[in-house]
PAMAR-969072 format. One record per residue: residue number from 1; x negated, y negated, z negated of N, C-alpha, C in turn. Coordinates in steps of 0.001 Angstrom, whole numbers, plus 500000, padded with zeros to 6 digits. Layout:
<pts>
pos:n.u:n.v:n.w:ca.u:ca.v:ca.w:c.u:c.v:c.w
NUM:X:Y:Z:X:Y:Z:X:Y:Z
...
</pts>
This chain:
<pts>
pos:n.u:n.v:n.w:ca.u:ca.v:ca.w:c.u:c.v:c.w
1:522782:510030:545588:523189:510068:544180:522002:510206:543246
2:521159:510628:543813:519421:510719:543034:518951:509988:542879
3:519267:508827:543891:517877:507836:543806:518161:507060:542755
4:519353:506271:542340:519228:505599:541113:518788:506105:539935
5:519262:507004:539655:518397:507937:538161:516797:507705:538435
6:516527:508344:539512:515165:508082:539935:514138:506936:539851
7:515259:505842:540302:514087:504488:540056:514168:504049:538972
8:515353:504502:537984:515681:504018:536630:514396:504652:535916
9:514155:505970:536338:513145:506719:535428:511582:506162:535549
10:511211:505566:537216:510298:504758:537330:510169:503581:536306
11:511380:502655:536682:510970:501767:535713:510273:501879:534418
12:511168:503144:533724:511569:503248:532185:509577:503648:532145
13:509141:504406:533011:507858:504787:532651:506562:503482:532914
14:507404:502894:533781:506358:501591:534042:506621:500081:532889
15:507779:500218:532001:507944:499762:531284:506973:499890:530351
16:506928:501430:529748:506185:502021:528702:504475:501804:528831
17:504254:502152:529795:503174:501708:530349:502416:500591:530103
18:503242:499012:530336:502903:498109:529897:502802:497764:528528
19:503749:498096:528046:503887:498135:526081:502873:498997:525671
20:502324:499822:525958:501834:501546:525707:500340:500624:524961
21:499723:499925:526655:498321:499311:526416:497930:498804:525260
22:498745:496991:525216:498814:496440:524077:498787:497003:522878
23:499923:497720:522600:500236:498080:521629:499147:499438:520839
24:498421:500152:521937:497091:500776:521638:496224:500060:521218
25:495963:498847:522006:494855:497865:521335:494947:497195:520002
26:496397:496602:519933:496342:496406:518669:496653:497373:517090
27:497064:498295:518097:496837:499162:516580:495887:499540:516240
28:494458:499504:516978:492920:499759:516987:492628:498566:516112
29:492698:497277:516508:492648:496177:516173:493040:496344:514295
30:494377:495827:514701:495260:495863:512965:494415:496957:511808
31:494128:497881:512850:493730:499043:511472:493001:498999:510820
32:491245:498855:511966:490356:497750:511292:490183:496957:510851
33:491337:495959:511169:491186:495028:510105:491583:495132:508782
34:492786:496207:508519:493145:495972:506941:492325:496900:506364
35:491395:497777:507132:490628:498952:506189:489134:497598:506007
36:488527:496630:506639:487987:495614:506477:487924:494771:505361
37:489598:494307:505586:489725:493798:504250:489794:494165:503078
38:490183:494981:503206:490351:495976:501685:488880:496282:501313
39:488208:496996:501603:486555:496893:501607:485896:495794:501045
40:486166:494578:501260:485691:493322:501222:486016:493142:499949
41:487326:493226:499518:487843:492716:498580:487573:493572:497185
42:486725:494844:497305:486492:495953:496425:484912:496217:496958
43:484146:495186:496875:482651:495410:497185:481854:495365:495978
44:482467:494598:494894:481755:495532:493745:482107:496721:493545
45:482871:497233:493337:483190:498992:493462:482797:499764:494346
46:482532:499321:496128:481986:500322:496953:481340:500313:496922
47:480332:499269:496682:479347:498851:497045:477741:499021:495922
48:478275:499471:494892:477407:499831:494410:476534:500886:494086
49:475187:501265:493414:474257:501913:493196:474992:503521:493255
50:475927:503663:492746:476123:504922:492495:477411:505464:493675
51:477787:504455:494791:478691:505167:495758:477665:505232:496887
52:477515:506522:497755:477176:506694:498751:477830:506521:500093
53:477271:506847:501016:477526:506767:502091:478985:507782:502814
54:478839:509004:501816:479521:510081:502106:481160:509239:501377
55:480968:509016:500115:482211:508846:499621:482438:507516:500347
56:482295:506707:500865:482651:505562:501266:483790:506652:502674
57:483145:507156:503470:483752:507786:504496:484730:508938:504031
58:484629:509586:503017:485944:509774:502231:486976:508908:502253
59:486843:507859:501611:487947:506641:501246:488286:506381:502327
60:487733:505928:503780:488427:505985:505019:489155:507361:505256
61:488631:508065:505287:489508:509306:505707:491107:509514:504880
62:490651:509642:503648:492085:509192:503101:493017:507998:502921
63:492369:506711:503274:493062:505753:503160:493968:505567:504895
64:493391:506374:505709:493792:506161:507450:495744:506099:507043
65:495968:507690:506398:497618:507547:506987:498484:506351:506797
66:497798:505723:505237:498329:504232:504530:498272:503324:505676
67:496957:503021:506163:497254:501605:506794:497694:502644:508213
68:497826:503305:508537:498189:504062:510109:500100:503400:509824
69:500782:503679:508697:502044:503503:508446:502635:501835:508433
70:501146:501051:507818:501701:499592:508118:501348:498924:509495
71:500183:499632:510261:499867:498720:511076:500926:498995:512433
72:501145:500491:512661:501921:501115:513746:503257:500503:514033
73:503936:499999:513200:505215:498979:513618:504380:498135:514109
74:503811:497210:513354:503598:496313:514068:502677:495847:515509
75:502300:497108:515332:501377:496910:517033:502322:497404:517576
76:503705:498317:517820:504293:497931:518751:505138:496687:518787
77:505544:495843:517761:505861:494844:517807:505051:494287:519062
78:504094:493958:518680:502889:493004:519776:503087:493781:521209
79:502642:494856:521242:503226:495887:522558:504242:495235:523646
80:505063:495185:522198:506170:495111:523231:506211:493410:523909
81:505980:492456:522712:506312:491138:523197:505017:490951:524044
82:504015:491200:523735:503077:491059:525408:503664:491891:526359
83:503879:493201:526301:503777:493743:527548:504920:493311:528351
84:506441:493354:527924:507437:492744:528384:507371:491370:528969
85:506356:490246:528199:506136:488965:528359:505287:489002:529614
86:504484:489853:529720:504112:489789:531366:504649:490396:532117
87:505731:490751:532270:506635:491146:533223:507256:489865:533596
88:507686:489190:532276:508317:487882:532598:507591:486928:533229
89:506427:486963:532546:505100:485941:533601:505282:486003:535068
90:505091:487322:535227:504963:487874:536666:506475:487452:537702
91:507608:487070:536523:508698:487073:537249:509564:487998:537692
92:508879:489403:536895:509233:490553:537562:510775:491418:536739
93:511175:490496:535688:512229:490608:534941:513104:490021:535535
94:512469:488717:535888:513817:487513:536548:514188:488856:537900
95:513279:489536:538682:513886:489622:539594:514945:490976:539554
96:514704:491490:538604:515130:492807:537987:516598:491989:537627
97:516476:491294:536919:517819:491425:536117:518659:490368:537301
98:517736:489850:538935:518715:488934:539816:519565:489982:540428
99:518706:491293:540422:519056:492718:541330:520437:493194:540802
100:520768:492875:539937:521826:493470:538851:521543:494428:537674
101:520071:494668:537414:519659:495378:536357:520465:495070:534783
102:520893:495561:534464:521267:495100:532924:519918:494692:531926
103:520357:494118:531037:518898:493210:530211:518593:494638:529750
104:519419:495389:528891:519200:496569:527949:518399:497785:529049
105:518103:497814:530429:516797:498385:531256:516386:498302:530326
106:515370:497223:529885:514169:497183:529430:514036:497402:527732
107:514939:497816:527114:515039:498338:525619:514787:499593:525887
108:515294:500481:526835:515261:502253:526734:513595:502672:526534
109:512687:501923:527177:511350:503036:526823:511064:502504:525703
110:511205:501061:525266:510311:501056:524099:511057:501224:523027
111:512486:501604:522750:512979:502228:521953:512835:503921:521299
112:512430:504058:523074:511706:505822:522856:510680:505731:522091
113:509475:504793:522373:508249:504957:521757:508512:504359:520743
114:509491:503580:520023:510103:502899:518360:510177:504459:518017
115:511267:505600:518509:511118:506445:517924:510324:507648:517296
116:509228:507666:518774:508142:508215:517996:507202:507141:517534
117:507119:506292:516957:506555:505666:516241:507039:506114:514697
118:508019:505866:514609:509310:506033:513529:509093:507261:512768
119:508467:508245:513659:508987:509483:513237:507433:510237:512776
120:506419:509352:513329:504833:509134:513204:505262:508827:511535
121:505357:507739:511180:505424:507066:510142:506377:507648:508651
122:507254:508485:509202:507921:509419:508331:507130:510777:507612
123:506637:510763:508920:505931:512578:508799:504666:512073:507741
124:503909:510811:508029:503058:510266:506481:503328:510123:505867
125:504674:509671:505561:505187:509409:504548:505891:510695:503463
126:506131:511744:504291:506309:512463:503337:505269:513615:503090
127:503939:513374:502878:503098:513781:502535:501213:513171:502728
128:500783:512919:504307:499490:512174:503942:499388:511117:503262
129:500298:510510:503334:499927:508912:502963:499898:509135:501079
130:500724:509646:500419:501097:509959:499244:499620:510496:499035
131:499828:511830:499441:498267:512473:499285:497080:512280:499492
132:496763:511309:500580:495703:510425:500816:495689:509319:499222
133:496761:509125:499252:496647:507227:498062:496061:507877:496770
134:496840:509198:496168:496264:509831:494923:494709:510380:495109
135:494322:511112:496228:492853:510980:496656:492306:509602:496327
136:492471:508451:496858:491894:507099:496554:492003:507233:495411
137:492523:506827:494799:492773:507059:493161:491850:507636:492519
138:491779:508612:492349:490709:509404:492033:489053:509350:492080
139:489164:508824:493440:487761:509005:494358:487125:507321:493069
140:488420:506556:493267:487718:505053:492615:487655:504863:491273
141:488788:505905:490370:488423:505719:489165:487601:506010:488531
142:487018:507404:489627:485721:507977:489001:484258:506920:489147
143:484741:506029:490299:483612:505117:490288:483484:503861:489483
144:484302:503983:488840:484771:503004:488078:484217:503232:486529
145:484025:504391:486494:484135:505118:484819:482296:504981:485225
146:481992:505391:486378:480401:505224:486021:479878:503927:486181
147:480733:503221:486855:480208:501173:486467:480162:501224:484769
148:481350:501503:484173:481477:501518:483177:480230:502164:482000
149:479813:502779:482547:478304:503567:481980:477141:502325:482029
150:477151:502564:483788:476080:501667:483909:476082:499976:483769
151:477430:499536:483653:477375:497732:483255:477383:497943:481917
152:477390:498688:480804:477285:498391:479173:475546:498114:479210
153:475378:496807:478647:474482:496215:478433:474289:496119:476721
154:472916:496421:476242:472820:496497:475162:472989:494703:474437
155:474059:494540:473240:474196:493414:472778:474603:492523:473621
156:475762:493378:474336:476390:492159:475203:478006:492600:475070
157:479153:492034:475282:480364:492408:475372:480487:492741:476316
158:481421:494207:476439:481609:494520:477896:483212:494549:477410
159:483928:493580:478755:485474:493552:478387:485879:493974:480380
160:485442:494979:480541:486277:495049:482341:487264:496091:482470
161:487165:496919:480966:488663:498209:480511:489612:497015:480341
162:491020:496658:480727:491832:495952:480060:492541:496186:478607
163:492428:495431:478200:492381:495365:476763:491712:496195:475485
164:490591:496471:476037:489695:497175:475377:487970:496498:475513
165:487399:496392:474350:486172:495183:474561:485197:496970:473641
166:483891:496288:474752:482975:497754:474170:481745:497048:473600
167:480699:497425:472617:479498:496578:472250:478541:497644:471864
168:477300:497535:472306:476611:498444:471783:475053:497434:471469
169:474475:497672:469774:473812:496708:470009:472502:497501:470532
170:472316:498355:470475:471283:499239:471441:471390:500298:472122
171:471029:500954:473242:471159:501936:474098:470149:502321:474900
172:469749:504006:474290:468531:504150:474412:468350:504896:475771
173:467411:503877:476715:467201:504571:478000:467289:505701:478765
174:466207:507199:477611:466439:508297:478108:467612:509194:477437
175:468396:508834:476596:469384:509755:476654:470882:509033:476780
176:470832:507969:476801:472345:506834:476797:472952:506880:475522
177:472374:507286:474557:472897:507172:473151:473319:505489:472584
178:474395:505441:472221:474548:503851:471538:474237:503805:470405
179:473640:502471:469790:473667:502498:468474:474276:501526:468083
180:475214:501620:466809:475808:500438:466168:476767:499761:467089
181:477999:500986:466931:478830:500462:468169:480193:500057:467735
182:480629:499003:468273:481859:498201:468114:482850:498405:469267
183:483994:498929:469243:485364:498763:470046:486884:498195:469339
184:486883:497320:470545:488155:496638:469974:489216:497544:470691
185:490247:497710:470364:491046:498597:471165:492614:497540:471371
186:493314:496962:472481:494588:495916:471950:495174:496957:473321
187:495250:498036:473248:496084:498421:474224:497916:498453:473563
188:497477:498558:472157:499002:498609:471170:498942:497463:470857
189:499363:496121:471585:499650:495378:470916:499784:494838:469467
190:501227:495772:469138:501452:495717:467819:500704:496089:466789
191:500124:496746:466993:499059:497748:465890:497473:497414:466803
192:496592:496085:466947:494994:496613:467465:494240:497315:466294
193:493150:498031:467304:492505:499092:466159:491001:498459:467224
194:489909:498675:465488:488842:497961:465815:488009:499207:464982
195:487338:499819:465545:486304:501003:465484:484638:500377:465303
196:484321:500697:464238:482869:500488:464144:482315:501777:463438
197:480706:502127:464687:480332:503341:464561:478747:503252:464484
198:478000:504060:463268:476286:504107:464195:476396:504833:465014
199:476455:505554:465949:476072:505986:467337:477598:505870:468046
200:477287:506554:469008:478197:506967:470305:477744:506639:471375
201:478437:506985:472282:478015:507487:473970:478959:507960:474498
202:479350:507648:476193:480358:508582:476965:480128:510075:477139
203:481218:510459:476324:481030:512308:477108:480993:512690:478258
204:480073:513592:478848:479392:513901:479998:480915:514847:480292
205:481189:514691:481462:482331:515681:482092:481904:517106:481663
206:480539:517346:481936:480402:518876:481710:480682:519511:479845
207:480996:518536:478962:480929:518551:477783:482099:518208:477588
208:483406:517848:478089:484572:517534:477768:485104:518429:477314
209:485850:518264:476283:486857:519934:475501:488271:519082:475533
210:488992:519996:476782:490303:519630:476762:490993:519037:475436
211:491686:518051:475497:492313:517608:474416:493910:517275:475100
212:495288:517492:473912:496326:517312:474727:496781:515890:474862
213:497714:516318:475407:498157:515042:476019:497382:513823:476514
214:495809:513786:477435:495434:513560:477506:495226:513422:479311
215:495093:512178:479849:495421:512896:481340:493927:512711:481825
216:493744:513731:482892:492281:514388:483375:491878:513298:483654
217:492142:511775:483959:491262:510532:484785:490517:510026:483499
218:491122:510424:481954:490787:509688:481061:489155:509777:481022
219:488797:508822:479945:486979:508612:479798:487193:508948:478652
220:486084:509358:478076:486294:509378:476467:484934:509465:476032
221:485088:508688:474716:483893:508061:474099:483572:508707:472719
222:482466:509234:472357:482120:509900:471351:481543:508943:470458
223:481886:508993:469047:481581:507889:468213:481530:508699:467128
224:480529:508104:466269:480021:509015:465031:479531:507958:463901
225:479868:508989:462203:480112:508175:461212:479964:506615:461350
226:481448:506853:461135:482051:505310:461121:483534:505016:460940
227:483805:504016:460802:485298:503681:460232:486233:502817:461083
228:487693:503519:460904:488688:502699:461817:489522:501846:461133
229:489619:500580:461762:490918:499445:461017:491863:499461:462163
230:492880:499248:461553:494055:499213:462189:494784:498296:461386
231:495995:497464:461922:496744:496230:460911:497986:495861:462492
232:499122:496448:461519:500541:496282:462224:501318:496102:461760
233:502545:495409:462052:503718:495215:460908:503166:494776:459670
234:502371:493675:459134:502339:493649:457864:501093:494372:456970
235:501099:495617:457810:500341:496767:457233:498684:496848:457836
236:498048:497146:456692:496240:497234:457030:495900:498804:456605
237:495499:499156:457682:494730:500557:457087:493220:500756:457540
238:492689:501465:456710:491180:501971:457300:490798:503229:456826
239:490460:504122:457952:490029:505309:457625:488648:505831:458355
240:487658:506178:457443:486290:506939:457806:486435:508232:458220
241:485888:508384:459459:485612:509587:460210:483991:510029:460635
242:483852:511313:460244:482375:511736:460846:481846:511768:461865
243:483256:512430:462733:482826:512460:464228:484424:512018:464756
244:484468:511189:465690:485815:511007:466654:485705:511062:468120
245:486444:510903:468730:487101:511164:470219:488029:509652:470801
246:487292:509088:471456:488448:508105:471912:489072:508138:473385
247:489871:508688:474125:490089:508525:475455:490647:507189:475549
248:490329:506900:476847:490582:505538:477538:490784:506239:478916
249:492277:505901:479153:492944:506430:480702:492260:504664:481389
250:490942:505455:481878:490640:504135:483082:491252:504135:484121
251:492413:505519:484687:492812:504834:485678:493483:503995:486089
252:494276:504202:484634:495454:503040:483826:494606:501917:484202
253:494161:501759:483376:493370:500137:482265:492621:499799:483141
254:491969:500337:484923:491221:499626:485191:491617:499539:486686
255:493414:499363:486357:494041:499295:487928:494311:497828:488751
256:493698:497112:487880:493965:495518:488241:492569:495343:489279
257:491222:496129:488717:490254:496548:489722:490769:497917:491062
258:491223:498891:491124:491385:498891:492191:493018:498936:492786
259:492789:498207:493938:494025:497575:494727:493724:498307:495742
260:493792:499483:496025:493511:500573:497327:495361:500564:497474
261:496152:500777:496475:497051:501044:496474:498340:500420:495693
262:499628:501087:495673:500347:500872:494519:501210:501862:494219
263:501247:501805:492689:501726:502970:492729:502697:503782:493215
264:503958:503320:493392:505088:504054:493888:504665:504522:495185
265:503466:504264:496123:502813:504868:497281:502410:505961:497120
266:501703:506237:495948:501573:507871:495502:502610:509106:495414
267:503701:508461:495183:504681:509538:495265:505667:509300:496817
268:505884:510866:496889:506536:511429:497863:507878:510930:497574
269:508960:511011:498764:510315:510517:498592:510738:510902:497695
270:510696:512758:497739:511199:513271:497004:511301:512992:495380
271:509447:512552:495444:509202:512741:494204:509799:511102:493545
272:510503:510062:494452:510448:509219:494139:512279:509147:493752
273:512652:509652:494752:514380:510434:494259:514039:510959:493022
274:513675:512031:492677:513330:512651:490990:513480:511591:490295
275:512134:510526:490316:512146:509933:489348:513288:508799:489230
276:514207:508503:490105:515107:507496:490439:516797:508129:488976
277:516713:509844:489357:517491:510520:488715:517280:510512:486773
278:516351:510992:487044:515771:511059:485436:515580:509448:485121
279:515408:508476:485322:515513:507022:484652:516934:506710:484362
280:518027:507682:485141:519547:507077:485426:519996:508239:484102
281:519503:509145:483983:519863:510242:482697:519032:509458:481298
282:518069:508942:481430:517413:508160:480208:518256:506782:479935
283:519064:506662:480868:519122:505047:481044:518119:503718:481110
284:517091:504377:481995:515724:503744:481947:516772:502857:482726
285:515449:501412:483791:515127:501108:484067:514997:501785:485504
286:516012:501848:486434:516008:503180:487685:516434:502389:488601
287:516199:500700:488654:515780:500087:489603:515006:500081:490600
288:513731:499721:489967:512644:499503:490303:512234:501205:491181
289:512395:502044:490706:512072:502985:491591:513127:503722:492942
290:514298:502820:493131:515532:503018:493747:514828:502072:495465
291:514648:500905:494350:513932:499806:495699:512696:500134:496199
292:511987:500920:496079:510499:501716:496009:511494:502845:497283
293:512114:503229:496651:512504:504762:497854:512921:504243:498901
294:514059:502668:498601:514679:502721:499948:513907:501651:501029
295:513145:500995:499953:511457:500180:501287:510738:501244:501634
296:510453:502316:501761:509825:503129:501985:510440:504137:503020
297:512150:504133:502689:513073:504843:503893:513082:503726:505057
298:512477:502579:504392:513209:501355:505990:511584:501272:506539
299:510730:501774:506283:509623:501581:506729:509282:502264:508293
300:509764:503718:508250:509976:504536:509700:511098:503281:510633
301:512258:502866:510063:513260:501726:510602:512317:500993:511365
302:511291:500468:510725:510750:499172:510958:510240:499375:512249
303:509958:500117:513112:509385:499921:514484:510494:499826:515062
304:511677:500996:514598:512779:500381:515817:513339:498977:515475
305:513682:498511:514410:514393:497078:514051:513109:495692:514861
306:511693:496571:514889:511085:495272:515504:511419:495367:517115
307:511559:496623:517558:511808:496511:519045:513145:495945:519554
308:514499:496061:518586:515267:495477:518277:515350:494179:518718
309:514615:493498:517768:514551:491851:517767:512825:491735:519145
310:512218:492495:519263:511205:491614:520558:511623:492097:521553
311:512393:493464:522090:512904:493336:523201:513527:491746:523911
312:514479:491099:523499:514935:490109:523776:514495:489079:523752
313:513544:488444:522483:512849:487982:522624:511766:487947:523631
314:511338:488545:524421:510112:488793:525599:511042:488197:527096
315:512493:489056:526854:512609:488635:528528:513203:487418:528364
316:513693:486871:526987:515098:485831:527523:514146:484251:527335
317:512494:484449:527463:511619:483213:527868:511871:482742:529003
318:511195:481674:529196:511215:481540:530670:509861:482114:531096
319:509294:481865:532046:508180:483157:532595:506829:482337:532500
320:506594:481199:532166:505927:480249:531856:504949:480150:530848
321:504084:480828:530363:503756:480759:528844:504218:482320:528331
322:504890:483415:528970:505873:484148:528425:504985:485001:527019
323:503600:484979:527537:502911:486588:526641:501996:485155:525709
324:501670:484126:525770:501679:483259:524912:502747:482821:523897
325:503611:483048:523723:505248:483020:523241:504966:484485:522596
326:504929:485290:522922:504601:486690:522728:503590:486935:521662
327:502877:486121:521734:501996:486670:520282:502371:485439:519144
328:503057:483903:519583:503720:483337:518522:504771:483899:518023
329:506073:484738:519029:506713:485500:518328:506132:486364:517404
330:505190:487048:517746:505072:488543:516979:504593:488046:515733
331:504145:487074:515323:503212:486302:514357:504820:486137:513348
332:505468:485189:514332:506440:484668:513308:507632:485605:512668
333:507770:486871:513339:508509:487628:513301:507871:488342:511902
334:506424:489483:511961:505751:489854:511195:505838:489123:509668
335:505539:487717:509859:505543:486914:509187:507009:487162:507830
336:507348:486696:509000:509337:486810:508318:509937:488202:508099
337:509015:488927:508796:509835:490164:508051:509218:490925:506995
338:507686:490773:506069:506976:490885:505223:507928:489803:503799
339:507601:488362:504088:508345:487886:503007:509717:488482:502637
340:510768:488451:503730:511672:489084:503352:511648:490322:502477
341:510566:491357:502901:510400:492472:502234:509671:492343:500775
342:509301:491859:500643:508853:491290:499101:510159:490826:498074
343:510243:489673:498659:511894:488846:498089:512712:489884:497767
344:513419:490766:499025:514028:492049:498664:513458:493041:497251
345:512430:493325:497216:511901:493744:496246:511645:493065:494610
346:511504:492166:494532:511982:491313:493698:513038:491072:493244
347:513783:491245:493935:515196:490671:493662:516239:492116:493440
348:515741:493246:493934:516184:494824:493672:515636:494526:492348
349:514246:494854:491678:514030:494882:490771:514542:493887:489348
350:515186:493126:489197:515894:491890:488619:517116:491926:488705
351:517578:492965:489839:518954:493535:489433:520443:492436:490666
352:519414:491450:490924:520070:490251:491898:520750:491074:493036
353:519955:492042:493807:520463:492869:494766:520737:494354:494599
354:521966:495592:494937:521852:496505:494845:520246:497207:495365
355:520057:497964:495019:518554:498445:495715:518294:498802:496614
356:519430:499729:497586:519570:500063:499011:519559:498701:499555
357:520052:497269:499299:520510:496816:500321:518688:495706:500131
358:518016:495476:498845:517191:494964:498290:515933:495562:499562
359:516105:497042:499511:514737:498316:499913:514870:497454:501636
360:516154:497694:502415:516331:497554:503341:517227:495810:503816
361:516188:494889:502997:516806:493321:503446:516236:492955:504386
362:514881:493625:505049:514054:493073:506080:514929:493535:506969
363:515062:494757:507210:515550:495548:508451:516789:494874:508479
364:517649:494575:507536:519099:493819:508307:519478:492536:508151
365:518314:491899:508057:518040:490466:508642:517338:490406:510256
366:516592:491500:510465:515745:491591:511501:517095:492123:512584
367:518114:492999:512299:518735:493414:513085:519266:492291:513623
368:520001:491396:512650:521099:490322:512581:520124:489618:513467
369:519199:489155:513560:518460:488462:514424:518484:488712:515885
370:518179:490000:515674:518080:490959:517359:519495:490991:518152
371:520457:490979:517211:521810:490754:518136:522208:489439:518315
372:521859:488528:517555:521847:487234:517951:520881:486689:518911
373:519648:487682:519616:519068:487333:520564:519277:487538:521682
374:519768:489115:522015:520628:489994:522729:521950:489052:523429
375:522397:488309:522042:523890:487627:522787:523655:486427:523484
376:522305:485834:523206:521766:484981:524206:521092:484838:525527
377:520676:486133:525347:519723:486956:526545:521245:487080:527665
378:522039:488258:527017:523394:488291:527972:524544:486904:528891
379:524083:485573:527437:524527:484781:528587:524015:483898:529439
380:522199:483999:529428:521740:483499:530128:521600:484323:531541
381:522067:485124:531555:522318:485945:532796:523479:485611:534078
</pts>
């Protein structure tokens, strides 16, 4: 009466085993590569005079739980359709399932390891990954605010704040003082305001005097005797000031430069429920952050919904090609279940789909797939 439990438990561990490898390698693989790309794609920002060596290895350290959460489904995806696919190579499925094995043997371990995968990916999610992304944040806007120092070129336009253009027609080496300085400001559309000053210069952090409503990432620019225009609705005004204060939230205005992240990644579920509540009491706009919570609840899903659909996919090949098939599946699968997750998101936000069903369109297209593979697997048996 032992021994079947017994060899069942063999298998289930020699199953895992095979998935275990792969799926280690490529999550080594995947990780490096998107912390690679991302790097690449933000090499004027890392890469310059004023980031070191230390903060660069910061930004890895906090950016790990982010890509740890996208790449970990999908290397067991691959896991599984290689490791299963050489079982099938080997023939060693055909002979399993000639024995009378049921197909679903070979779902139990890597459904175990879907779950701790799943549950890997939750536990970041409700706190490193959030807390890591606002670290990034931080770490880049501050590098951002000192490009901003050091690319103002005397008598040249500097336009890399969005919608804000800076001019200084001189700037004196040893103290960074501007002279004869021009800002266009079109962050108000309706109302632009165009500031012309003889001096100014960025305030040194150690010289900042809290001001309200003002959030801590802001820059702010000291500008002296000189006069502001403003012209909105119809209306022109201009008023002379001795000394002024301009903040510019760069983390805002200079988020089209960094793509470390997005925002609704910064906040915690919780904090993303909150804000889902209070848009529905404003009558905001409590879409867009509804489809944000529930792509983010289907994200832990996503390792089991891929083991789902590559379990079956791996054995119901023929044994021929099987772990070659195995990485065209995982390609086309990945593939199709990213667009979907976009589209879903799009289409939550536009109001086309409720948002639960918008957050979670990958996962139950991917399911619908997996039982339609399952029912093919069963009658090729």
């Amino acid at each position: 009466m032992t021994a079947r439990p017994l060899r069942g438990w063999i298998i289930h561990r020699y199953v895992a085993r095979e998935i275990a490898v792969p799926a280690a390698t490529s999550l080594a693989f995947l990780f490096q590569l998107l912390i690679a790309l991302q790097l690449l794609r933000r090499t004027d920002v890392l890469f310059g005079s004023d980031v070191g060596l230390g903060d660069v290895a910061r930004l890895l350290v906090n950016l790990t739980p982010h890509y740890l959460t996208l790449a970990a489904p999908i290397a067991l995806l691959i896991g599984v359709l290689v490791g299963l696919g050489r079982l099938a190579e080997d023939r060693e499925v055909e002979v399993l399932l000639g024995a009378g094995a049921p197909p679903a043997l070979f779902a139990v371990a890597p459904l175990l390891l879907a779950l701790g995968v799943g549950l890997l990916v939750l536990g970041l999610e409700l706190g490193p990954e959030p807390e890591g992304l606002q670290a990034v944040r931080q770490q880049i806007d501050e590098v951002l605010k000192r490009g901003v120092q050091r690319d103002l070129k005397p008598s040249v336009f500097y336009d890399q704040v969005t919608d804000l253009t800076l001019f200084a027609e001189t700037i004196d080496p040893a103290t960074g003082e501007w002279r004869h300085v021009l800002v266009h400001d079109e962050r108000d559309h309706q109302a632009p305001l165009l500031l012309l000053a003889r001096s100014g210069g960025v305030v040194p952090a150690s010289d900042v005097v809290a001001v309200p409503d003002v959030s801590d990432g802001a820059m702010k620019l000291r500008l002296e005797d000189g006069e502001a225009h403003r012209e909105g609705d119809g209306d022109y005004s201009k008023v002379k000031f001795k000394s002024a204060i301009l903040n510019i939230g760069v983390e805002g205005s200079l988020l089209r430069r960094n793509t470390f992240r997005s925002p609704d990644e910064e906040l915690t579920l919780a904090e993303l429920w909150a804000e889902i509540r209070r848009q529905r009491v404003a009558n905001g706009w409590w879409q867009v952050p509804a489809v944000a919570f529930h792509r983010r609840l289907g994200l832990p899903l996503a390792a089991l919904t891929f083991v789902w659909l590559g379990v079956p996919l791996a054995i119901g090949t023929s044994a021929r090609g099987s772990r070659a098939r195995g990485y065209l599946f995982g390609i086309l699968a990945i593939a199709g279940y990213y667009i979907l997750q976009h589209l879903g998101i799009g289409w939550g936000a536009d109001g086309k789909l409720a948002p639960w069903l918008a957050g979670e369109l990958a996962n139950a297209v991917a399911l619908g797939a997996g039982a339609v593979a399952w029912v093919v697997v069963g009658r090729r048996r």
